[in-house]
C-alpha positions, 0 to 999 in steps of 0.5 A, spaced: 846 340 524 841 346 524 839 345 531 847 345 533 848 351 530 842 355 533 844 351 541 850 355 539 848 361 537 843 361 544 849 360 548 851 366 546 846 369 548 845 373 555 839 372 559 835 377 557 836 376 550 834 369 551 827 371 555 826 376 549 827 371 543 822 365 548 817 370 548 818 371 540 818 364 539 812 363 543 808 368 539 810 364 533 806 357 536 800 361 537 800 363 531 802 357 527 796 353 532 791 359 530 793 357 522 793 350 524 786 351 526 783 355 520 787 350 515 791 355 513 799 353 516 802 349 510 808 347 514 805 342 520 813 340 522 814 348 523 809 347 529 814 341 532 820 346 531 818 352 534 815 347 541 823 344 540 827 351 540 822 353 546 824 347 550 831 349 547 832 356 550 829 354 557 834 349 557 839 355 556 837 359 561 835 354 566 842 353 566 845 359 567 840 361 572 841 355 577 847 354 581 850 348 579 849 341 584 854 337 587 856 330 585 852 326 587 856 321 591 856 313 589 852 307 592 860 304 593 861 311 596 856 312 601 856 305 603 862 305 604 862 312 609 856 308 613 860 303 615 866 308 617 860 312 621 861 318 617 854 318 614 
């Protein structure tokens, strides 16, 4: 449920605010893998979070900065084109 309600929260969101919170999470990996390796981090399972929440935002502005792509046609489609002679 907590996953869902930060997706929305970055949909909300505009490009540039995006970049801006992916810099800040990619900071907070850093960091979390630097007390990682000095035995200091408490919480292992932040590290997975923080990577998915990064993922998430990409995803986010992937989607609003790339055109979006027209169906693909299917198999009966195309073979039914071909044998129209329109492929």
């Amino acid at each position: 449920m907590k996953s869902t309600k930060y997706l929305e929260s970055l949909k909300d969101k505009s490009v540039e605010e995006l970049n801006v919170e992916l810099v800040s999470s990619k900071k907070e990996l850093f960091n979390l893998r630097f007390q990682n390796a000095t035995n200091q981090l408490d919480n292992t399972a932040r590290i997975s979070e923080v990577r998915k929440n990064i993922a998430r935002i990409l995803s986010v502005i992937t989607q609003r900065t790339k055109p979006p792509q027209p169906a693909k046609k299917s198999k009966r489609e195309r073979k039914r084109a071909a044998a129209k002679g329109l492929a």
